[in-house]
KOLNUMI-715659 format. One record per residue (C-alpha): x, y, z; residue in three letters; residue number from 1. Coordinates in pm, whole numbers, plus 50000, padded with zeros to 5 digits. Layout:
<marros>
- X  Y  Z  Ala  NUM .
...
</marros>
This chain:
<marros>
- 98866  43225  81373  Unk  1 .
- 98780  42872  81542  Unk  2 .
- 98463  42913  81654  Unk  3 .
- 98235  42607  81764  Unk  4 .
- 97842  42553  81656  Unk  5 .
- 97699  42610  82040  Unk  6 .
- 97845  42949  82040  Unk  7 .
- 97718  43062  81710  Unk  8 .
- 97381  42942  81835  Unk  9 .
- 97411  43151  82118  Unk  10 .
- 97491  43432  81912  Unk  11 .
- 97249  43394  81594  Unk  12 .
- 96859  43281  81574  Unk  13 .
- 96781  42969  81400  Unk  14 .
- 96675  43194  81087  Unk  15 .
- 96995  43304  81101  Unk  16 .
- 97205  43008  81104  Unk  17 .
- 96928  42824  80832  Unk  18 .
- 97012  43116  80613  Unk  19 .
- 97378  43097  80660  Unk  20 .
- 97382  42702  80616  Unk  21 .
- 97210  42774  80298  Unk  22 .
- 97448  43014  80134  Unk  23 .
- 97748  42749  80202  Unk  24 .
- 97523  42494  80059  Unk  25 .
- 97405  42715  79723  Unk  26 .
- 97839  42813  79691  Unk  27 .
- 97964  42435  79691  Unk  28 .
- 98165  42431  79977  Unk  29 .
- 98222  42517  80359  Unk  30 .
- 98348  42864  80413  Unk  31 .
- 98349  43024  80767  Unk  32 .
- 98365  43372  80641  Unk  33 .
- 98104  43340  80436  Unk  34 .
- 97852  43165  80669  Unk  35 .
- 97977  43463  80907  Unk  36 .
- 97851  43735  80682  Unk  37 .
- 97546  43575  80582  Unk  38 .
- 97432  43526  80963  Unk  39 .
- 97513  43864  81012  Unk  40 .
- 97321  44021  80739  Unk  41 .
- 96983  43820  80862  Unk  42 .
- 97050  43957  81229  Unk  43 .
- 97056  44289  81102  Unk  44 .
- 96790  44283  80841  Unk  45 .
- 96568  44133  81148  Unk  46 .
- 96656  44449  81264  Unk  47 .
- 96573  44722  80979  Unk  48 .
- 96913  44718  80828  Unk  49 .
- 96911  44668  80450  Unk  50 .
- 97292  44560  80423  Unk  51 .
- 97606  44505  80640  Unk  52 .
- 97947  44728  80609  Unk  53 .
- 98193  44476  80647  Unk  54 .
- 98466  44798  80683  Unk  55 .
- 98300  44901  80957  Unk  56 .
- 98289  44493  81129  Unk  57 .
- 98634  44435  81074  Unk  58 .
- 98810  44294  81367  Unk  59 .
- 98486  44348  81560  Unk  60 .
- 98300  44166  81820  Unk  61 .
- 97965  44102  81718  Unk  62 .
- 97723  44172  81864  Unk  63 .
- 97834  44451  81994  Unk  64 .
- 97681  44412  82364  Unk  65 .
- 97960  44336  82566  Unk  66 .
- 97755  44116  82784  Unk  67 .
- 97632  43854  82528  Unk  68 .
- 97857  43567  82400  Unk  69 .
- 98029  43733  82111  Unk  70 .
- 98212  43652  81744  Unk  71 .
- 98470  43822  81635  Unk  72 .
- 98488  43947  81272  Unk  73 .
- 98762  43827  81020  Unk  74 .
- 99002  44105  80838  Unk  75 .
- 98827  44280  80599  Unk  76 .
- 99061  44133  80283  Unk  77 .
- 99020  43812  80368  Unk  78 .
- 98668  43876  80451  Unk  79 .
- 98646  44029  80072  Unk  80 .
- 98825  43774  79925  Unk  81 .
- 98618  43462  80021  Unk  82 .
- 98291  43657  79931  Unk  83 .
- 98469  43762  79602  Unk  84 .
- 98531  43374  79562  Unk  85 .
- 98163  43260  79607  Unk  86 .
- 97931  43189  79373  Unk  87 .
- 97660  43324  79594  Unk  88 .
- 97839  43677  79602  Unk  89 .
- 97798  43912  79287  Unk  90 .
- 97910  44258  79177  Unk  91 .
- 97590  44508  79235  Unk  92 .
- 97396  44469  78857  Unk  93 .
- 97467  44044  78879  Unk  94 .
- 97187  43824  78968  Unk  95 .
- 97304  43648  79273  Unk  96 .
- 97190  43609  79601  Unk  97 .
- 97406  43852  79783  Unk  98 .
- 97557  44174  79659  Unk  99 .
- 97893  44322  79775  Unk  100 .
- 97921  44668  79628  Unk  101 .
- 98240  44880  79567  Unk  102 .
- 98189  45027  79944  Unk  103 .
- 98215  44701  80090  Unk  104 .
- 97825  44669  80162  Unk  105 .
- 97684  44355  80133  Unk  106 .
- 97331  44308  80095  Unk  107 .
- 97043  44077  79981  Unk  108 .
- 96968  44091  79639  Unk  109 .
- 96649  44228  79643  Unk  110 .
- 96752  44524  79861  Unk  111 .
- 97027  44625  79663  Unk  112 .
- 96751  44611  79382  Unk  113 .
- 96515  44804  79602  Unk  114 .
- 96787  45060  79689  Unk  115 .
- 96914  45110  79339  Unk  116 .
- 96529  45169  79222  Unk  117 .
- 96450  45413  79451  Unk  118 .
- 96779  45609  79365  Unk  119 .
- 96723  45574  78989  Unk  120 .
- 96368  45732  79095  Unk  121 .
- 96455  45984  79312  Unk  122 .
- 96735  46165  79087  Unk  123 .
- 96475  46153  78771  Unk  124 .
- 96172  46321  78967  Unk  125 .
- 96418  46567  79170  Unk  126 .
- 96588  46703  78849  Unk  127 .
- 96391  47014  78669  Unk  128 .
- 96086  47182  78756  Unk  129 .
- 95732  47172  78657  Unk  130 .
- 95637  47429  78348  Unk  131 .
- 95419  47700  78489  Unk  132 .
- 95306  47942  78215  Unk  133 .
- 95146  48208  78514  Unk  134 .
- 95395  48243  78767  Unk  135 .
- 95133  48570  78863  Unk  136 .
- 94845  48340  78950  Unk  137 .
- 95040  48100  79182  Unk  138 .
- 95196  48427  79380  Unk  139 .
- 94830  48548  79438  Unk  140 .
- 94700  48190  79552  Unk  141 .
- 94999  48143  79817  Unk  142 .
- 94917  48475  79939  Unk  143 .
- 94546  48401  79953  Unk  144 .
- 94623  48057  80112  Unk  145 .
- 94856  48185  80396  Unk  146 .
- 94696  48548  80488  Unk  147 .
- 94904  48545  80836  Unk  148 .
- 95250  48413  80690  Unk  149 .
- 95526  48634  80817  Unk  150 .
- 95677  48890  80663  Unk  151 .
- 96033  48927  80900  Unk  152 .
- 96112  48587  80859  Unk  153 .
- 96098  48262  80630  Unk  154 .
- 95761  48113  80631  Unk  155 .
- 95864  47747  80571  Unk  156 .
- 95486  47636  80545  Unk  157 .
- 95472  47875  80253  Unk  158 .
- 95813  47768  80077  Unk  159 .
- 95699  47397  80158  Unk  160 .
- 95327  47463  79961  Unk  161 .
- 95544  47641  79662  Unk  162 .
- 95770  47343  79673  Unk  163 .
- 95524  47087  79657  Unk  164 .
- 95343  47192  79371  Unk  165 .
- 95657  47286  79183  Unk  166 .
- 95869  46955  79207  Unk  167 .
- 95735  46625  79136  Unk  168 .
- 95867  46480  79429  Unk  169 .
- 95927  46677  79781  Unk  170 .
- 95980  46594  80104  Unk  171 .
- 95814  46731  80423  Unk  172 .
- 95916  46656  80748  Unk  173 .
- 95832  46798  81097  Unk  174 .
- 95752  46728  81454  Unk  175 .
- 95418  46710  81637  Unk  176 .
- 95300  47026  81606  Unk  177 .
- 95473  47197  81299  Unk  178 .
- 95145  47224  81094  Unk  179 .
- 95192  46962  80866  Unk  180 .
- 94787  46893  80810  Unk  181 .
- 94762  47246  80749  Unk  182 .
- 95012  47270  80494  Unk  183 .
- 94874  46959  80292  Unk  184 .
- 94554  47145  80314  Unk  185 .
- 94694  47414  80123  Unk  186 .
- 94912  47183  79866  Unk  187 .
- 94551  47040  79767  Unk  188 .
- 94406  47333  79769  Unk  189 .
- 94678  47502  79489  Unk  190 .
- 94670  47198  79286  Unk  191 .
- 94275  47195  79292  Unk  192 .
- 94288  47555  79151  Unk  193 .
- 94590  47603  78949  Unk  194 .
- 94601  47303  78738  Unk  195 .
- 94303  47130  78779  Unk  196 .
- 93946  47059  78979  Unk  197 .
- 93944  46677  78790  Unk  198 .
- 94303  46637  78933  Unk  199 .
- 94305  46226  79103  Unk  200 .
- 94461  46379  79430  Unk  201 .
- 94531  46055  79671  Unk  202 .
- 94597  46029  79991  Unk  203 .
- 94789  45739  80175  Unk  204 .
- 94931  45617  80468  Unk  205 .
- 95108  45283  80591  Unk  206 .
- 94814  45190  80862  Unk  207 .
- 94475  45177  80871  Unk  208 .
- 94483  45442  81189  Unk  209 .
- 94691  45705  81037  Unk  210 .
- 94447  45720  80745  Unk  211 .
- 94176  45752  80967  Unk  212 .
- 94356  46033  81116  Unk  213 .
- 94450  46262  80880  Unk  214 .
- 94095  46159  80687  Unk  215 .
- 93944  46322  80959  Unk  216 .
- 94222  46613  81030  Unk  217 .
- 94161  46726  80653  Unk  218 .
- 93774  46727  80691  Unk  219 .
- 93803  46942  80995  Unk  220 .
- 94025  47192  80812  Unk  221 .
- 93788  47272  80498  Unk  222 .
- 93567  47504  80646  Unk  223 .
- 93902  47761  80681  Unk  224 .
- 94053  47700  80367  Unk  225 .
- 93979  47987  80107  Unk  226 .
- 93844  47781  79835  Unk  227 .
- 93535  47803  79616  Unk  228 .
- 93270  47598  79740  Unk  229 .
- 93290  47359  79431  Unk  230 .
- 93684  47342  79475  Unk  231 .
- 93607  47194  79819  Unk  232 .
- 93389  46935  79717  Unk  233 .
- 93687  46778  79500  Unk  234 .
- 93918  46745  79788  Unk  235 .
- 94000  46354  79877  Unk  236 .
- 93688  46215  80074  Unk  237 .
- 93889  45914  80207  Unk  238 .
- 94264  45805  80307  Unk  239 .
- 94415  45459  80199  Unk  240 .
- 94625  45257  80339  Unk  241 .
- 94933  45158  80096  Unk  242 .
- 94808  44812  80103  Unk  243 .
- 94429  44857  80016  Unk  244 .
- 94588  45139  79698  Unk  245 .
- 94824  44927  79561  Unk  246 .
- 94597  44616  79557  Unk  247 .
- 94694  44310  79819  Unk  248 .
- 94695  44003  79714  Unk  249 .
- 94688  43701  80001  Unk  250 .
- 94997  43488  79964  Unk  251 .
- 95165  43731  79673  Unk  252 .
- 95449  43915  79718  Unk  253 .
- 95316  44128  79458  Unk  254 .
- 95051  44420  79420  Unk  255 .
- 94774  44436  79156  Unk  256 .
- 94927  44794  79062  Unk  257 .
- 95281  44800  78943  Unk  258 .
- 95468  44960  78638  Unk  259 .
- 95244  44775  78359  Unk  260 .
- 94933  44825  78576  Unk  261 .
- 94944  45155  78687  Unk  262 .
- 94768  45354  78967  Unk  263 .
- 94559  45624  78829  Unk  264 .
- 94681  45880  79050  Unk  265 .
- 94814  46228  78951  Unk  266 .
- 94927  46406  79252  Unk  267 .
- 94977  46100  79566  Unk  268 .
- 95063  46209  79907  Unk  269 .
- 95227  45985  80158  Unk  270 .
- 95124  46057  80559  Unk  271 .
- 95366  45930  80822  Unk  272 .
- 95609  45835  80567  Unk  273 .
- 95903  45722  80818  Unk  274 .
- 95705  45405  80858  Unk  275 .
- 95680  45312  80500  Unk  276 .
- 95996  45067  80439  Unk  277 .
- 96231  45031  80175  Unk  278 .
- 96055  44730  79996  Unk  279 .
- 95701  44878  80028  Unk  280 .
- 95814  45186  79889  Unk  281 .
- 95994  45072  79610  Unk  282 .
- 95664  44887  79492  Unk  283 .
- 95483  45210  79489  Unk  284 .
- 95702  45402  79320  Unk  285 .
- 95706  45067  79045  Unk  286 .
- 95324  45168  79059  Unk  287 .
- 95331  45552  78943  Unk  288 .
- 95261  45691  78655  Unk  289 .
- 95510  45868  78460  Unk  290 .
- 95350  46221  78513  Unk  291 .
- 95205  46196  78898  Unk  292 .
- 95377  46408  79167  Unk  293 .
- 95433  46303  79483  Unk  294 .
- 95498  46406  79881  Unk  295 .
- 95649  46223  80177  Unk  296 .
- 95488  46354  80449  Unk  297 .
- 95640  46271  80769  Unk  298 .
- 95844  46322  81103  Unk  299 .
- 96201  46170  81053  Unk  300 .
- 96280  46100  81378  Unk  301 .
- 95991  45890  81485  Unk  302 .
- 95780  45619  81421  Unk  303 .
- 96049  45401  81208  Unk  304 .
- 95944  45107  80957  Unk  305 .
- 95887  44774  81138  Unk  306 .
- 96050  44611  80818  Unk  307 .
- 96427  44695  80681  Unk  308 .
- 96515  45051  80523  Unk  309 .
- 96393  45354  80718  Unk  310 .
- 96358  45571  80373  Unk  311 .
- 96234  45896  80503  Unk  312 .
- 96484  45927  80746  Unk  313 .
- 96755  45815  80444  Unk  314 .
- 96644  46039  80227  Unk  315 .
- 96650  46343  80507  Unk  316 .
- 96960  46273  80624  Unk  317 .
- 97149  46162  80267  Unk  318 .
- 97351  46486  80230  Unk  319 .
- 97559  46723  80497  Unk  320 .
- 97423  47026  80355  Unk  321 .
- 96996  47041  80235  Unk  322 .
- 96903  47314  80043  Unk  323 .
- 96772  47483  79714  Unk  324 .
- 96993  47533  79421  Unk  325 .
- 97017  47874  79271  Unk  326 .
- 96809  47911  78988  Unk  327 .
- 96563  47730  79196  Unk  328 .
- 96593  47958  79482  Unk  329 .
- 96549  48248  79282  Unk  330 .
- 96226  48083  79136  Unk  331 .
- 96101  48069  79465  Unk  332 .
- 96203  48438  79520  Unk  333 .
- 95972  48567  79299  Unk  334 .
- 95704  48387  79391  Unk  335 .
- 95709  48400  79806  Unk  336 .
- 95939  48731  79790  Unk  337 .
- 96146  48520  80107  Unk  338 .
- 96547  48536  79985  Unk  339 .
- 96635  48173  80050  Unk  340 .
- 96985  48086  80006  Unk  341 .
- 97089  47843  79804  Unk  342 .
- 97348  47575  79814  Unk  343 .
</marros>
């Protein structure tokens, strides 16, 4: 692969190429394959990608727009070979600057850290479910809650309230429209009443404008909401963004909360989640307590993070097949009396 410096400059941004240049410098010696990679990993990560497949590059023209000046990409085992070679390249758990996992992903150390984090995360808070001692009470507060939910068909609103409060972590997504501010409505409401009226219920979002939003969405909705009076009152008065909750700090890449400085938060929910990134959200979850719940809340097909990893949509679209297992199904059975099936 002869290819000369004015072409790659064509093809890659200065960032690029200064990031490129400096992996060949940090390994000890010039490697075209290497520098190759490395440019192509900061193009993509400009552009919300946390790591590269080199499978899928192989033999490739990159970029792919057949009407820009173009590179073509080596074979992948000799591509895998001079990364395995460089001191700059590690095996994912070695502290090096890039990371070439067993898939033949390579990524940036720190986003293979983030990515491995939030996995770690998100199997511990998915497995089990919360211990509820009156499975009675919660069936009578859904029903109060949702008074028009349909009996012919699944109410997903309802299953999505029942979810919520059972599961430490859940995931709502939805389209303009669905009900989504209604539903959180109701979440609060059964956490307010069933465990408790002191709960630290917080609600955040990644811009100042979205917090606004649903600030004022949730105020409008109290009236309706079949609550005591003095339930009401407990409900979250503001929204924050993820920046002012976690504590920025101007010129760190680091928040005042993290895992040995804790937010004091017991239940958080997370409006317009698709536009929280990967690296953002790993530092929030760094910042949770042990016992705290929490809820994406969030379309998954719009408003993307500006930054790399698009986790919402990830975590949506992670399996072929999303659904309930069957003890779980049959726990929510008996509570919303809808016959889910299970996976």
């Amino acid at each position: 692969m002869q290819e000369d410096s004015g072409l790659l400059k064509d093809i890659f941004s200065p960032i690029d190429l200064h990031f490129a240049s400096f992996m060949e410098e940090l390994s000890g010696r010039k490697d075209l394959n290497l520098f190759l990679a490395s440019a192509i990993l900061s193009c993509l990560n400009r552009e919300g990608h946390i790591c590269i497949d080199l499978g899928q590059l192989e033999g490739q023209r990159f970029p792919l727009d057949q009407e820009s000046p173009s590179i073509t990409c080596p074979r992948l085992r000799d591509w895998i070979k001079s990364l395995k070679g460089s001191d700059v390249v590690g095996e994912p758990g070695e502290f090096k600057p890039l990371v070439l996992d067993q898939n033949q992903r390579l990524y940036l150390y720190r986003y293979w850290r983030y990515e491995q984090g939030l996995v770690e995360y998100l199997k511990g808070r998915a497995k089990g479910v919360k211990d509820i001692d009156r499975i009675q009470r919660l069936k009578e507060s859904v029903k109060r809650l949702f008074p028009q939910r349909s009996k012919d068909s699944i109410d997903w609103q309802v299953i999505g309230c029942i979810v919520a409060f059972l599961k430490r972590f859940c995931v709502i997504t939805g389209g303009p429209g669905t009900g989504k501010t209604y539903l959180l409505s109701r979440i609060i409401s059964l956490y307010l009443e069933l465990i408790s009226e002191e709960l630290n219920v917080v609600i955040a979002t990644p811009t100042g404008k979205a917090a606004f939003r649903v600030q004022d969405s949730l105020s409008s909705s109290l009236p309706a909401i079949p609550l005591p009076e003095a339930l009401k009152r407990e409900f979250p008065k503001e929204a924050f963004t993820l920046h002012r909750l976690l504590g920025y700090r101007h010129g760190y890449t680091t928040f005042y909360h993290n895992r040995k400085n804790p937010l004091n938060v017991d239940l958080l929910i997370i409006d317009e989640a698709s536009m929280v990134d990967l690296a953002l959200f790993y530092k929030l979850l760094d910042a949770l307590p042990e016992h705290s719940s929490l809820i994406l809340l969030g379309d998954k097909d719009q408003l993307a993070s500006v930054q790399p990893g698009s986790v919402l949509a990830d975590i949506c679209n992670a399996g072929q097949s999303n659904g309930f297992t069957a003890p779980f199904s049959k726990t929510l059975k008996e509570i919303s009396g809808y016959d889910i099936q299970s996976i």
